[in-house]
C-alpha positions as CSV (number, residue, x, y, z in Angstrom):
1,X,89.9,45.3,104.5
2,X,91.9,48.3,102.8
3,X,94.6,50.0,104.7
4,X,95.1,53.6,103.9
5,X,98.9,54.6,102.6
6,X,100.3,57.8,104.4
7,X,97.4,60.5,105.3
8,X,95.4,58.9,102.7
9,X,91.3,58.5,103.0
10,X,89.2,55.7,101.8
11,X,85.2,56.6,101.1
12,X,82.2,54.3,100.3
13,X,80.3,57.1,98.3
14,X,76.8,56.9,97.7
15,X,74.2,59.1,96.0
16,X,70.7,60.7,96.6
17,X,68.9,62.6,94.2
18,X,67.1,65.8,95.3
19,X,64.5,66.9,93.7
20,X,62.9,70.4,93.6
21,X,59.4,71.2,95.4
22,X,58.6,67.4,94.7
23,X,58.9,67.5,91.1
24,X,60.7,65.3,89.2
25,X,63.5,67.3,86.8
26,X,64.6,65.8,83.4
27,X,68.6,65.4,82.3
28,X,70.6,68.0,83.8
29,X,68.6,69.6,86.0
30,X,68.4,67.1,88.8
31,X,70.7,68.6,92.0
32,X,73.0,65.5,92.7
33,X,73.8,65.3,96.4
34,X,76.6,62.8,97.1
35,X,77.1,61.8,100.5
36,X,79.9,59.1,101.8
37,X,81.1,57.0,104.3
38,X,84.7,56.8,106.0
39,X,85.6,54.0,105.8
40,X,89.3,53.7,106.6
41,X,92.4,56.2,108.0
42,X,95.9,56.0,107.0
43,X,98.2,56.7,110.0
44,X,99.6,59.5,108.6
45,X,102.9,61.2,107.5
46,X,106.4,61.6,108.8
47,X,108.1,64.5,108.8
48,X,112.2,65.4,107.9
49,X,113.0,64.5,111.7
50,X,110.6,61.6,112.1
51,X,107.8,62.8,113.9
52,X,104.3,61.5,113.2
53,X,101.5,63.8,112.0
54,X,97.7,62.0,112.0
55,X,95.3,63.0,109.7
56,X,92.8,65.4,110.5
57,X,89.5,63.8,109.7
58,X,86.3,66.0,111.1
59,X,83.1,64.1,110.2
60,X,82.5,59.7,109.6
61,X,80.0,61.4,107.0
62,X,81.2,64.0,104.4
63,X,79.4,65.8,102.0
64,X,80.3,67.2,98.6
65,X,78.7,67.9,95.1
C-alpha cells in the first residue's frame, strides 16, 4: 500500500468517454470525462512551530477534464 508524503494525494484515475446525443464522434471530438478514486492521504504538513495541519480532502471521488 502507498503512503502519501506530506499533504500529498494518491488517485486511481479512470476514464469514461461521453458521447454526444448517442453518436459516436471521431479523433478529437470525443468529450473525455476523467473520474478518480482516493485512494490514500498523507498526514499532512508541519508548520515553523510544529503544529500539524491535515489535508483538506472534500470528495473519495473527484472529477476533472
Amino acid at each position: 500500500m502507498l503512503k502519501p508524503l506530506g499533504d500529498r494525494v494518491v488517485l486511481k484515475v479512470e476514464e469514461k468517454e461521453q458521447t454526444v446525443g448517442g453518436f459516436v464522434l471521431a479523433g478529437a471530438s470525443k468529450a473525455d470525462t476523467k473520474t478518480a478514486e482516493v485512494v490514500a492521504v498523507g498526514e499532512g504538513v508541519r508548520t515553523l512551530s510544529g503544529e500539524l495541519i491535515a489535508p483538506a480532502v472534500k470528495s473519495r471521488r473527484p472529477r476533472f477534464g
